[in-house]
N, C-alpha and C positions, 0 to 999 in steps of 0.2 A: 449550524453547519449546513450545508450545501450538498444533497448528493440526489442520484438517481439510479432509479434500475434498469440495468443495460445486458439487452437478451444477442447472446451471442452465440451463435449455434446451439448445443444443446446444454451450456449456461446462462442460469442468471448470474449476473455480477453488479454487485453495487461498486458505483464511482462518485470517488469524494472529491469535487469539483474547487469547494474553497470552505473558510470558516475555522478551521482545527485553530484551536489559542491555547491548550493545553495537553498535558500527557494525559489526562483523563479523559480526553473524546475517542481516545481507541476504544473506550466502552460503550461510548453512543454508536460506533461502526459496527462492532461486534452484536451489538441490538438490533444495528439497521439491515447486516448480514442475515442473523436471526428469523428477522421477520418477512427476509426475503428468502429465506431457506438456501441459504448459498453460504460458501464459508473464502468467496471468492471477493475481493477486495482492489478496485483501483483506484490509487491516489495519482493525483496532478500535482506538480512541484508548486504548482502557484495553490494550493490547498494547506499550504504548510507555512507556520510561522518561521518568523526571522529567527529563531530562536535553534531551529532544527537544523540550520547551516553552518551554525555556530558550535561548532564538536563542544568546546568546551563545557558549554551548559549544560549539557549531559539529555538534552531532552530528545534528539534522535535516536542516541541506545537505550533511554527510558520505553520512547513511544512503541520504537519497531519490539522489545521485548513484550509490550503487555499485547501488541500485534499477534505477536509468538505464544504467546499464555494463552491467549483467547481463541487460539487455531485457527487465526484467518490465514489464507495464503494471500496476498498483499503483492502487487504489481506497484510500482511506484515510476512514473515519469518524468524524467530529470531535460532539459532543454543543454543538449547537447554543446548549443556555442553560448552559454553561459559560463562567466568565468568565476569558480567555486575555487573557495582558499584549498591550496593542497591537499592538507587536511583530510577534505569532506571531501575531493578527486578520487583519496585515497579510499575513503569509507563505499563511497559510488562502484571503486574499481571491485571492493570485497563482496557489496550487496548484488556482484551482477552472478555470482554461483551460489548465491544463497537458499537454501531448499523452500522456506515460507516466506520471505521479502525480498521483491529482487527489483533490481535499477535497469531502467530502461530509455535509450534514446527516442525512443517513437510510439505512441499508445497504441496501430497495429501490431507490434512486436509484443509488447507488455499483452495484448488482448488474446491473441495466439498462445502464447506460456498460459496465463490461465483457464484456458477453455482445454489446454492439453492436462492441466494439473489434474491428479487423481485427486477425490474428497478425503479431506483429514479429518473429518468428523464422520463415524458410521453413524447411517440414519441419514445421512443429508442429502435431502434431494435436489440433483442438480437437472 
């Protein structure tokens, strides 16, 4: 996987740039979180398998749940004039009020919400 640490006012935030192939790298994020002392979290749509567009496969409400297990708060960037099966339009339109994972047009936007989010884990230094 692909990420970096991205200092945005008085957060750090790890962004997962590309690489995720399974529902079990939300444990290598929550590690990469971890050891950045942040519980702050952004994915890029191009970070995510073919697999996570596809509702059926069950692997976007897998991932974003062990997301939610692991108490990251999770900003995720969707490329707005992409054209997503209804479906997943639908799933984008739910995760845009979502309190730990939420969908966003523009990584200004998604970086804003995160650096406003309070820490879900006590102890964490942001």
């Amino acid at each position: 996987m692909k990420f970096q640490l991205v200092n945005n006012a008085d957060s750090n935030i790890v962004a997962c740039t590309g690489g995720i192939t399974d529902v079990r790298d939300a444990m290598a994020l929550a590690y990469a979180c971890s050891d950045a002392h942040t519980d702050l979290l952004l994915l890029d749509a191009g970070a995510l398998p073919l697999a996570f567009f596809q509702l059926h496969t069950g692997f976007a409400g897998e991932f974003v749940q062990r997301l939610v297990n692991y108490r990251l708060r999770a900003a995720a960037v969707f490329d707005p004039a992409e054209s997503y099966s209804g479906r997943f339009r639908e799933f984008l339109l739910e995760a845009r009020g979502h309190p730990q994972f939420r969908a966003f047009d523009s990584q200004p936007d998604a970086l804003a919400w995160l650096a406003a989010s309070p820490a879900l884990w006590n102890g964490m230094a942001r």
